[in-house]
Backbone as CSV, one residue per row, in Angstrom:
resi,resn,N_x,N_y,N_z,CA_x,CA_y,CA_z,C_x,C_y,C_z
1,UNK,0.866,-1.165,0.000,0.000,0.000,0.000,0.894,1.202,0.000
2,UNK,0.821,1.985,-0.666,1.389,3.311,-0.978,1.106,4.688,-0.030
3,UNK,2.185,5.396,0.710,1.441,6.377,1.368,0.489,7.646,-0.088
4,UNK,-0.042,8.325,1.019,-0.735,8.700,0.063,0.222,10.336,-0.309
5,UNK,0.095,10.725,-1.624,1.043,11.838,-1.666,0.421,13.073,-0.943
6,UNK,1.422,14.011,-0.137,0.274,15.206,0.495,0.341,15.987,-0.616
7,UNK,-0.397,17.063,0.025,-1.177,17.605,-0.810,-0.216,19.059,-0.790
8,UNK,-0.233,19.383,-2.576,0.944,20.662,-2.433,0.640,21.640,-1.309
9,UNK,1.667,22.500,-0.639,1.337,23.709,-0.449,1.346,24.626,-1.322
10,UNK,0.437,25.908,-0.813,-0.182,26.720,-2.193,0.974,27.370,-1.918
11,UNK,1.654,28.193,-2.910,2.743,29.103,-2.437,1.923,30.753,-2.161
12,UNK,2.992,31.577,-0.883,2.793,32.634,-0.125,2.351,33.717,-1.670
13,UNK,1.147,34.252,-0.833,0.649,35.313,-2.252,1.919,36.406,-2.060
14,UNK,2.576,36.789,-3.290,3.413,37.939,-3.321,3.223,39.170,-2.529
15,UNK,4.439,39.844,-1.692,4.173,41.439,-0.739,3.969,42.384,-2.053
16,UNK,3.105,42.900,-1.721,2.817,44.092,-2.633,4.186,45.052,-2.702
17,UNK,4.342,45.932,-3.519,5.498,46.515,-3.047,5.224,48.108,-2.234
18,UNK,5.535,48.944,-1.851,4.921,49.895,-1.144,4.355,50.799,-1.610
19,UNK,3.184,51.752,-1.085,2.450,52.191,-2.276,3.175,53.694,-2.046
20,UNK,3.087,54.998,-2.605,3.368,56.381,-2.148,2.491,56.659,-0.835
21,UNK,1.231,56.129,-0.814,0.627,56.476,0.797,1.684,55.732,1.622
22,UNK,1.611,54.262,1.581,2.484,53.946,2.727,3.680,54.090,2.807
23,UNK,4.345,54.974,2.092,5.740,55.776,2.759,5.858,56.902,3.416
24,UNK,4.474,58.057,2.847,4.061,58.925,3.514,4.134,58.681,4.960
25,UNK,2.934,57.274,5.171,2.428,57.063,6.837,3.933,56.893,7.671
26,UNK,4.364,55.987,7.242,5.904,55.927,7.761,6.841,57.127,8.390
27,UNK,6.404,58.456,7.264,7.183,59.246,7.539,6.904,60.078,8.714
28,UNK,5.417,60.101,9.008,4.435,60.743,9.882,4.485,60.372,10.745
29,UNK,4.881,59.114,10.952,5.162,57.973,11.978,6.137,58.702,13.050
30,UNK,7.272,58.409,11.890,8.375,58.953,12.347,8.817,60.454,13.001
31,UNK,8.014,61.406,12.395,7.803,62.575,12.777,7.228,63.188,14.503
32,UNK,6.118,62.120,14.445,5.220,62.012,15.839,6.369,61.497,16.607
33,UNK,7.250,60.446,16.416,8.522,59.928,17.658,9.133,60.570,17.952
34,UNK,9.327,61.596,16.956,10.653,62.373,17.204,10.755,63.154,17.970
35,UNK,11.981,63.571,19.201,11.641,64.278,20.402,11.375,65.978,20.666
36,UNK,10.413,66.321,20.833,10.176,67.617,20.504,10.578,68.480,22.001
37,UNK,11.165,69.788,21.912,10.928,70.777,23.221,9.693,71.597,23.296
38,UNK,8.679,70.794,24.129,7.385,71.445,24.517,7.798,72.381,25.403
39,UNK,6.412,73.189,25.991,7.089,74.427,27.041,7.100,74.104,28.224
40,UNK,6.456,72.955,28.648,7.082,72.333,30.075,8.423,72.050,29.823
41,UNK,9.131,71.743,28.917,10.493,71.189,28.974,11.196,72.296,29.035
42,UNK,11.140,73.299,28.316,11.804,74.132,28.373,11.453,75.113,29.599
43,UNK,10.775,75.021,30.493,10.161,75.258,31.629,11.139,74.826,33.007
44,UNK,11.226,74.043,32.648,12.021,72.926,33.456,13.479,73.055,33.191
45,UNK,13.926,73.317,32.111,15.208,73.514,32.154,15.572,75.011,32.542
46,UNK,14.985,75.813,32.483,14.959,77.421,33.199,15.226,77.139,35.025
47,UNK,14.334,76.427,35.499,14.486,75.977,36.660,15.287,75.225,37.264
48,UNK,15.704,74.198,36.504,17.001,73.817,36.895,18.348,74.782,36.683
49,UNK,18.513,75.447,35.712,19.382,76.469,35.594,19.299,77.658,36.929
50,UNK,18.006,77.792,37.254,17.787,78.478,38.520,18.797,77.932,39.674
51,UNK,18.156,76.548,39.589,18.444,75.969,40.862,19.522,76.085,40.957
52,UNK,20.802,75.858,39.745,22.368,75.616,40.015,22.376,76.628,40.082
53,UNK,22.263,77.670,39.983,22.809,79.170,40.653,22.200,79.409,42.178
54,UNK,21.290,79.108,42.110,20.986,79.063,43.854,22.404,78.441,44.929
55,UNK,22.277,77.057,43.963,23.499,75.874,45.113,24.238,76.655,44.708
56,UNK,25.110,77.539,43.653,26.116,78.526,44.048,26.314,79.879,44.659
57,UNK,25.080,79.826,44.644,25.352,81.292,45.741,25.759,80.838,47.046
58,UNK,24.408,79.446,47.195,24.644,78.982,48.837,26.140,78.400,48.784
59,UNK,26.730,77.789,48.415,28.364,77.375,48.131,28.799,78.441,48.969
60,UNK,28.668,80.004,48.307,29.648,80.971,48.745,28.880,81.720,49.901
61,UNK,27.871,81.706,50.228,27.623,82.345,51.549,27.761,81.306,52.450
62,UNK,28.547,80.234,52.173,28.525,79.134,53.630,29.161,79.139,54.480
63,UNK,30.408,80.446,54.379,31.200,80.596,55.894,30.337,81.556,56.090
64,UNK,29.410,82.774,55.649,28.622,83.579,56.269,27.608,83.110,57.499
65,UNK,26.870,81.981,56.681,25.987,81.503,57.102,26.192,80.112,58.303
66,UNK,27.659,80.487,58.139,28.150,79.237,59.579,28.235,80.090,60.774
67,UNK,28.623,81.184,60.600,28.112,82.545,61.934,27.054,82.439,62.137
68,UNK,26.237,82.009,61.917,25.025,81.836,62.786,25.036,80.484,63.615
69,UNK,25.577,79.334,63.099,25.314,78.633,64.142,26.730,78.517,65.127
70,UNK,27.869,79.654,65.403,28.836,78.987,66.591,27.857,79.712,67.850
71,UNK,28.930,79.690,68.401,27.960,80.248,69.827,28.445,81.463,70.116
72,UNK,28.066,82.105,71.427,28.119,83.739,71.446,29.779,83.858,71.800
73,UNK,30.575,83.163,73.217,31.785,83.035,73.352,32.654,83.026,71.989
74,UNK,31.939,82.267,70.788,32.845,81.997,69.196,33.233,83.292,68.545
75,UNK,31.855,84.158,68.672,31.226,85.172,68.019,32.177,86.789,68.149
76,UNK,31.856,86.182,69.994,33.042,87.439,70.922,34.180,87.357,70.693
77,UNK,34.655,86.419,70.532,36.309,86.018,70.240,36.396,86.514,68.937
78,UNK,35.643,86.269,68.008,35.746,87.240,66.722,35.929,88.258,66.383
79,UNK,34.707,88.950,66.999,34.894,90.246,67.110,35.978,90.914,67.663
80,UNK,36.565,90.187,68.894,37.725,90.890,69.473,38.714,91.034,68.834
81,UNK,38.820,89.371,67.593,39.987,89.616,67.229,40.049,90.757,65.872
82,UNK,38.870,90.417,65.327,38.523,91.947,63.776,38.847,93.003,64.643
83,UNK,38.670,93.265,65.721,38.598,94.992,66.510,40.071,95.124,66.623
84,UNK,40.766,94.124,66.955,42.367,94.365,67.322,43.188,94.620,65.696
85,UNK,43.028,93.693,65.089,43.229,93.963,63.354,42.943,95.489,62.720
86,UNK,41.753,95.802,63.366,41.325,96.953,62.825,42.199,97.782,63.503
87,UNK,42.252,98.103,64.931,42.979,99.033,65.342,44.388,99.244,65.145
88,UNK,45.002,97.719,64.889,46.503,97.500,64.508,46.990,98.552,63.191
89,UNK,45.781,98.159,62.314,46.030,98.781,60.980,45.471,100.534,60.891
90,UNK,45.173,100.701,62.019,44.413,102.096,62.233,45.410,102.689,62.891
91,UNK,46.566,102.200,64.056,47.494,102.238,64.224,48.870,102.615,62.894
92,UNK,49.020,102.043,61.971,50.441,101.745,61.122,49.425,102.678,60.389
93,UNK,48.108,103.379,60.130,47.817,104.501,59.212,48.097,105.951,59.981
94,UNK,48.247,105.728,61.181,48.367,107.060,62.090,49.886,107.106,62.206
95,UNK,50.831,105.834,62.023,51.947,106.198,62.395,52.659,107.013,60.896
96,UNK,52.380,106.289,60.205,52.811,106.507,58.120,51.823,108.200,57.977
97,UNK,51.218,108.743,58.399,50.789,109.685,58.196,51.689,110.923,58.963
98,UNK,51.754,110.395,60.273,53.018,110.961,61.048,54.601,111.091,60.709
99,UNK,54.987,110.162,60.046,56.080,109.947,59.408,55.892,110.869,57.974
100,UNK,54.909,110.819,57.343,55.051,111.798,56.152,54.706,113.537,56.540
101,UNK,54.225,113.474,57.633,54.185,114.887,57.979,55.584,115.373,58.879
102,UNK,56.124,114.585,58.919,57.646,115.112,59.289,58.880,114.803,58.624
103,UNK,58.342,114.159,57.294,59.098,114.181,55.897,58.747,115.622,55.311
104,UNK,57.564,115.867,55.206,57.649,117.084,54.661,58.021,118.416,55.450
105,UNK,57.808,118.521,56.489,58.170,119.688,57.574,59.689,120.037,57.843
106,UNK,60.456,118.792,57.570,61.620,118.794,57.836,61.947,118.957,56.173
107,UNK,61.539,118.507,55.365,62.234,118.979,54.067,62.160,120.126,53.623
108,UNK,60.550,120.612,54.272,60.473,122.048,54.066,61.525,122.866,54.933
109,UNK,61.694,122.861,56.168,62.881,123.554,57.432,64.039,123.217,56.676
110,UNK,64.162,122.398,56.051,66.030,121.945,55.313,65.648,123.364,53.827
111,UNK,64.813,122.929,53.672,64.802,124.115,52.369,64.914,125.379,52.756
112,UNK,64.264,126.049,53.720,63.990,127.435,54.295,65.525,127.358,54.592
113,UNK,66.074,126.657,55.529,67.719,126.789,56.026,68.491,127.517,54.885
114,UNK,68.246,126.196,54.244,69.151,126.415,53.209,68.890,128.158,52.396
115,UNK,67.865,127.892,52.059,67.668,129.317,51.250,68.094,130.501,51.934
116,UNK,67.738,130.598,53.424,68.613,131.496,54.230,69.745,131.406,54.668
117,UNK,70.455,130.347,54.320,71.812,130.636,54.742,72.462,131.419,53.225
118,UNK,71.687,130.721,52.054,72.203,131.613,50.912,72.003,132.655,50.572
119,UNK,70.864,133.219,51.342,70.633,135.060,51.126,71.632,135.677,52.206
120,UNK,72.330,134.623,53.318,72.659,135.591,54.081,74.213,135.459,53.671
121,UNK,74.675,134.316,53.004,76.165,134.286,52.173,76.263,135.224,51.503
122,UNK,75.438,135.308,50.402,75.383,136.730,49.489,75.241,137.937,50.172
123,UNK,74.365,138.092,51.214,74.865,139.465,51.420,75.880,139.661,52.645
124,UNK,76.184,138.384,53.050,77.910,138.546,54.395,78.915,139.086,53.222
125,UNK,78.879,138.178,51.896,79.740,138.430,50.931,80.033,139.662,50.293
126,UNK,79.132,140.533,49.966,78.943,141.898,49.808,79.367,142.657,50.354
127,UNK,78.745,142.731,51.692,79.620,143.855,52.691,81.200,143.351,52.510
128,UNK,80.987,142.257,53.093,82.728,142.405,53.226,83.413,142.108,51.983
129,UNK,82.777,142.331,50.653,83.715,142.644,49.608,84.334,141.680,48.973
130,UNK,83.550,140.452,49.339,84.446,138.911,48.781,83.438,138.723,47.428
131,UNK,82.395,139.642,47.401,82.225,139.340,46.231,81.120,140.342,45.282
132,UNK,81.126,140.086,43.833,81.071,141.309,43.097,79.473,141.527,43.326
133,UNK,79.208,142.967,42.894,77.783,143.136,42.915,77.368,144.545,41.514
134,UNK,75.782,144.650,41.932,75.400,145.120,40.711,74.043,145.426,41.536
135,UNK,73.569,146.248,40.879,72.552,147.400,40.959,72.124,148.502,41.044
136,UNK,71.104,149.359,41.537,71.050,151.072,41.119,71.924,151.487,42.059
137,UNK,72.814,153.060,41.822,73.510,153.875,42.378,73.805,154.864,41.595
138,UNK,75.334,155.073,42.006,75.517,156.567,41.557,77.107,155.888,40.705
139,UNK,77.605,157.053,39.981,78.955,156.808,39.668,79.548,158.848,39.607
140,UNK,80.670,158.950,40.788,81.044,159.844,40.676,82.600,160.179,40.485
141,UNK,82.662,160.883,39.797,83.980,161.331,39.072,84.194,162.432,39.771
142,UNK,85.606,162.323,40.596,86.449,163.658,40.832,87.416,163.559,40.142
143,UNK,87.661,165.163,39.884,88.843,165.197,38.674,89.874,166.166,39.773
144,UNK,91.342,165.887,39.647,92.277,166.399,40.259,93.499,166.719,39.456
145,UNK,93.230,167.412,38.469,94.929,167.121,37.710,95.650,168.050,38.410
146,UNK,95.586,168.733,39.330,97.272,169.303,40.783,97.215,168.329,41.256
147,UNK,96.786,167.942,41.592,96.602,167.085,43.382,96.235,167.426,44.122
148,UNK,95.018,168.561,44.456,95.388,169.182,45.313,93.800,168.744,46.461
149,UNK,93.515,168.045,45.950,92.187,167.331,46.518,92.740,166.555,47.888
150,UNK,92.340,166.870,49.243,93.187,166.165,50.215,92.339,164.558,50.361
151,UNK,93.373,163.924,51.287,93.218,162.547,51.890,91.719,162.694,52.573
152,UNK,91.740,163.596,53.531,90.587,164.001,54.369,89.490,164.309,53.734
153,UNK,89.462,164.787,52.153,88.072,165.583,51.330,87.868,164.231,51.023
154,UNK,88.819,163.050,50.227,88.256,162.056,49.960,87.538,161.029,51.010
155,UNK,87.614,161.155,52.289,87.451,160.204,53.224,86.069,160.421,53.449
156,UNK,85.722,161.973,53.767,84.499,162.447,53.711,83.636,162.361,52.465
157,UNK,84.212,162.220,51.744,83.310,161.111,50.466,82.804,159.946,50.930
158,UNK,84.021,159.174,51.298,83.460,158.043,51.504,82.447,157.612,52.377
159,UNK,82.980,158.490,53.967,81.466,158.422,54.847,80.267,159.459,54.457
160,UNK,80.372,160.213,53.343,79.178,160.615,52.563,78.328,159.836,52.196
161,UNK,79.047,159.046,51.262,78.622,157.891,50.590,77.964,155.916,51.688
162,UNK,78.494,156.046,52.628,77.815,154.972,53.786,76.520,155.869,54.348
163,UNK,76.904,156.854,54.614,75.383,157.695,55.573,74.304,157.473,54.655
164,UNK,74.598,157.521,53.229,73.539,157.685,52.339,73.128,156.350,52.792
165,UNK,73.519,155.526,52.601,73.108,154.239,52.803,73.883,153.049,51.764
166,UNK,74.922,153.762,51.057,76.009,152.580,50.052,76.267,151.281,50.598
167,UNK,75.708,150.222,49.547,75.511,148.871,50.508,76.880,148.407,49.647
168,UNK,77.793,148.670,48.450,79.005,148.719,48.029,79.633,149.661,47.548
169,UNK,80.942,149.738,47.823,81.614,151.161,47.051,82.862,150.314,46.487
170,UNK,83.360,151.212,44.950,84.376,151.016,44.934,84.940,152.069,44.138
171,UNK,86.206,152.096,44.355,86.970,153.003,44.371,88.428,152.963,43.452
172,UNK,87.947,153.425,41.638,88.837,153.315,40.858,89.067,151.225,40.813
173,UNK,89.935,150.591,40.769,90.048,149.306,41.063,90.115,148.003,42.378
174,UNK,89.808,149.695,43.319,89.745,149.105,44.556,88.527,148.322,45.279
175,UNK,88.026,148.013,46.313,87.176,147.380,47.123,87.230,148.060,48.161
176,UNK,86.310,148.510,48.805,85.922,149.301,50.016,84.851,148.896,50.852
177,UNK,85.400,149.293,51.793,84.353,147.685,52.799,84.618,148.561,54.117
178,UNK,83.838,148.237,54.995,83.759,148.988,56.241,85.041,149.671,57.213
179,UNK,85.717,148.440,56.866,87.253,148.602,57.592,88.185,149.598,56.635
180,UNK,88.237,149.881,55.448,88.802,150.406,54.543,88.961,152.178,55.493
181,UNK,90.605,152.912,55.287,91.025,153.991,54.939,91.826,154.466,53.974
182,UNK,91.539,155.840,54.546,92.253,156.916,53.422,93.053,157.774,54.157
183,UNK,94.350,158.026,53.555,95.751,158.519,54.301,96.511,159.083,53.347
184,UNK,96.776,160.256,53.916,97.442,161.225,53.111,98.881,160.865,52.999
185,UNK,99.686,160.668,52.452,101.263,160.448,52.955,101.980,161.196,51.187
186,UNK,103.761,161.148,51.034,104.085,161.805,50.543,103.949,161.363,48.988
187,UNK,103.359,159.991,48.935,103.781,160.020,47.839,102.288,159.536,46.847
188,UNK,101.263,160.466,48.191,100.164,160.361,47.526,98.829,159.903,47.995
189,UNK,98.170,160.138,47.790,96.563,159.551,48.307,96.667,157.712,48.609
190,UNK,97.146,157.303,49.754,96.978,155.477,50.098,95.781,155.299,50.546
191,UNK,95.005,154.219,49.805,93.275,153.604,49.933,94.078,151.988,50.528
192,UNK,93.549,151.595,51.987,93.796,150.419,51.962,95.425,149.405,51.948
193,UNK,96.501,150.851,52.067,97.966,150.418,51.658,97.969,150.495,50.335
194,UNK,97.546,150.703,49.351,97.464,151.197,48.052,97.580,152.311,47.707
195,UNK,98.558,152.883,47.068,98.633,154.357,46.180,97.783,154.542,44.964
196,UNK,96.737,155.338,45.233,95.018,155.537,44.297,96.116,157.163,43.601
197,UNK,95.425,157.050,42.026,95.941,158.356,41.329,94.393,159.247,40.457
198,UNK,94.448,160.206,40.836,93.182,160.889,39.546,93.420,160.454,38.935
199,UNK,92.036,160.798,38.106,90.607,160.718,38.133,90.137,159.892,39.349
200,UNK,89.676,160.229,40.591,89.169,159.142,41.378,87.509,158.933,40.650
201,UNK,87.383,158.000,40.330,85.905,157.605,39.758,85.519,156.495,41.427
202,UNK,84.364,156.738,41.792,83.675,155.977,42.693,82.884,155.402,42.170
203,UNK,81.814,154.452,42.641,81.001,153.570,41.907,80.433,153.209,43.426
204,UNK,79.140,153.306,43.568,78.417,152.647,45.055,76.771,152.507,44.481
205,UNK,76.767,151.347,44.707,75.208,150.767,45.047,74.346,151.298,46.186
206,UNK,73.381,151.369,46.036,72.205,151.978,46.717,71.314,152.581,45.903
207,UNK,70.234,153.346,46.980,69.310,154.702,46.674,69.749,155.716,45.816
208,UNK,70.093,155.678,44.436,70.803,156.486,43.812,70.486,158.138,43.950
209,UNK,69.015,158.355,44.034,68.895,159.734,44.373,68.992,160.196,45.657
210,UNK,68.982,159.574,47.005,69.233,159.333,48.175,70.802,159.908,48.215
211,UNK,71.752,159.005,47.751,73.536,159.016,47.891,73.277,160.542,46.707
212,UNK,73.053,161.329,45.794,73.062,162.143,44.868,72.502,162.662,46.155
213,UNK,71.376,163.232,46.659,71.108,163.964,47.720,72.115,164.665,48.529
214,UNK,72.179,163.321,48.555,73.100,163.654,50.093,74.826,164.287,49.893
215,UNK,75.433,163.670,48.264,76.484,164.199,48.200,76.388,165.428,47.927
216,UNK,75.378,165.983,47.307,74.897,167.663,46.678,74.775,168.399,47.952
217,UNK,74.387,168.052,49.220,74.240,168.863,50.247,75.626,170.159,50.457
218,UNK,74.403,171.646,50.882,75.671,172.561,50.872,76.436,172.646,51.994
219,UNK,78.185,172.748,51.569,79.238,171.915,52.902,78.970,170.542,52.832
220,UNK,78.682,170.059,51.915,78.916,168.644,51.938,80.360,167.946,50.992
221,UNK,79.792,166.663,50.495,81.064,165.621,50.275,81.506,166.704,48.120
222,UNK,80.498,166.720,48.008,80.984,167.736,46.605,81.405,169.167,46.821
223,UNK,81.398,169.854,47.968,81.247,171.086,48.057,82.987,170.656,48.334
224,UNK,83.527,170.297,49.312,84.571,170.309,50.018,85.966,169.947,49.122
225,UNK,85.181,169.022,47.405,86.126,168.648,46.680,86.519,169.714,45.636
226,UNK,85.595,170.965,45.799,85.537,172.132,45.181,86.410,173.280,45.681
227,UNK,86.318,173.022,47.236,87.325,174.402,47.748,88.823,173.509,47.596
228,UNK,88.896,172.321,47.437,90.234,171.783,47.403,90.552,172.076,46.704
229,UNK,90.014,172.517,45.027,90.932,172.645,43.821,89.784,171.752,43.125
230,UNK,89.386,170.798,43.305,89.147,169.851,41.727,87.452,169.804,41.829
231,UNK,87.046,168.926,40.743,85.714,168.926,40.228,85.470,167.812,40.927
232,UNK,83.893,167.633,40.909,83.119,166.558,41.338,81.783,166.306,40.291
233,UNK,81.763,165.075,39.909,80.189,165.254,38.892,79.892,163.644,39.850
234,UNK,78.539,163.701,39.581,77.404,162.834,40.032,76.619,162.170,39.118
235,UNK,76.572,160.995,39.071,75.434,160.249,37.647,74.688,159.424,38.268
236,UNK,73.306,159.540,38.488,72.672,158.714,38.856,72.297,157.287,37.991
237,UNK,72.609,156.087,38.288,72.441,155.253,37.311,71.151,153.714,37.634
238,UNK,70.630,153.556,36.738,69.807,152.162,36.914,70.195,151.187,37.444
239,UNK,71.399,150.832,36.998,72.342,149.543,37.115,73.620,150.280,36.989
240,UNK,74.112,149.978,37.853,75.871,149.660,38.079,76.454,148.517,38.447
241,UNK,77.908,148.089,38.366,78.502,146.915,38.065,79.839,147.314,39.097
242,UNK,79.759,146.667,40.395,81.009,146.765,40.918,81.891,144.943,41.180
243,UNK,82.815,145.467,40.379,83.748,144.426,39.832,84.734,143.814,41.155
244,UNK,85.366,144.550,41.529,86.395,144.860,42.416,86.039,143.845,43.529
245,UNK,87.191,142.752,43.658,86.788,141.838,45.289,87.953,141.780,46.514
246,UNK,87.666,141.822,47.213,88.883,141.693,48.093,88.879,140.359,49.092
247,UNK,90.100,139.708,49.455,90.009,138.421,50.135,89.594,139.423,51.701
248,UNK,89.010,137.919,52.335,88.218,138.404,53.716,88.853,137.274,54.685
249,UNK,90.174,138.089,55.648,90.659,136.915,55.960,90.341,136.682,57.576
250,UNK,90.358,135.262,58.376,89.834,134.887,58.746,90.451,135.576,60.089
251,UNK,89.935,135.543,61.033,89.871,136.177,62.511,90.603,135.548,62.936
252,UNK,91.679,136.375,63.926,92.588,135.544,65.160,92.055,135.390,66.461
253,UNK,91.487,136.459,66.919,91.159,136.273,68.475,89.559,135.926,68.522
254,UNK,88.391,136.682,67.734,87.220,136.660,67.835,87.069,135.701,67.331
255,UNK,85.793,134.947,67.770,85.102,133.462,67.990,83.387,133.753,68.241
256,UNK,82.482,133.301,67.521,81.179,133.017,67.760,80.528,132.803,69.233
257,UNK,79.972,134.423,69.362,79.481,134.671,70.790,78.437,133.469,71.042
258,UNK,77.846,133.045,72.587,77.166,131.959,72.567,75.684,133.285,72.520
259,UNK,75.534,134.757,72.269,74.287,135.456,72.695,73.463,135.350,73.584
260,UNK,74.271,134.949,74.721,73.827,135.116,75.981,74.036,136.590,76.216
261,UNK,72.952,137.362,77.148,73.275,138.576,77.686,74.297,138.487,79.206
262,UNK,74.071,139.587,79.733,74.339,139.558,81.307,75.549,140.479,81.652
């Protein structure tokens, strides 16, 4: 007996192939999955961005906010020690302020010194003739061609010429200074141990119309060079130039009083 043959299978009906709708649906499909930012989401991420700036603020106020919980003894000890800090440094600003106010007081007193010891060099120097000067006066010319002008007419010139107030004189190439005379001897008018010859030309700083005053007076320092024999002229000038220096030498016996009275 023969089995019996089975029976064919029908073969699978062919897949259609896809139509243009069903690639569309697919795509729509796909569209709806896809992850979108609704406004809760983006809601939510604002807030979390909040939040991490919150945990960083709190981060940095957390030694602030640890003063609140030590205790009052913690608190006092704190304070004592900020108050001592403070005063330390309130201290080294009072001392540096003190220190620059006697940087400047003293640089200023070193300056004033100084500047007065140099107005008073220049004019120690003047009087006593160590050194040259310039400004208004007079320039007077006596003329003598005898000779006959004495030692004594010229001397009285000269204290003519100080009364006026002559803060320098000089005399032909000489220097004349407080200590300075005039001496008749034979072989001629001596200024200082020096033999002086006419034309005596003078030259003195000061009050130029003052010293002109005063030499014009009648019986005075021009009148007296007139009964001697010779001429006298007077020029009052803006500026004059006395050249003439003499060494200023140093003291033997006198020494710097302490200006004590008594």
């Amino acid at each position: 007996m023969t089995d019996p043959v089975p029976d064919a299978v029908p073969d699978a009906p062919p897949v259609p192939p896809p139509t243009p709708e069903r690639v569309v649906g697919w795509r729509a499909l796909g569209r709806a999955l896809r992850p979108r930012a609704t406004r809760a989401q983006v809601l939510t991420g604002v807030l979390c961005a909040l939040l991490g700036f919150a945990i960083a603020v709190q981060v940095r106020q957390t030694d602030q906010s640890s003063l609140s919980v030590m205790r009052e003894s913690e608190l006092v000890s704190l304070l004592d020690q900020t108050t001592r800090q403070a005063d330390e440094l309130q201290d080294q600003v009072t001392e540096l302020e003190r220190t620059h106010t006697e940087l400047q007081s003293g640089s200023t007193g070193r300056e004033a010194a100084l500047e007065a010891a140099t107005r008073s060099a220049a004019a120690q120097g003047i009087l006593s003739g160590r050194l040259p000067a310039e400004g208004p006066g007079v320039v007077v010319t006596v003329q003598d061609p005898d000779g006959e002008v004495k030692a004594l007419t010229l001397l009285n010139l000269l204290e003519e010429l100080r009364n006026a107030g002559a803060e320098a004189v000089q005399l032909n190439d000489q220097r004349l200074t407080a200590s300075s005379y005039v001496l008749g001897t034979d072989d001629g008018v001596v200024v200082d141990g020096a033999v002086v010859a006419p034309p005596y030309r003078w030259v003195a700083i000061g009050d130029a119309d003052t010293i002109a005053t005063a030499l014009a007076i009648p019986g005075g320092a021009v009148a007296k060079v007139q009964i001697d024999g010779g001429t006298a002229s007077v020029a009052t000038e803006d500026r004059v130039e006395i050249t003439a220096t003499r060494a200023v030498p140093e003291p033997e016996h006198a020494t710097p009083g302490t200006g004590g009275g008594g």
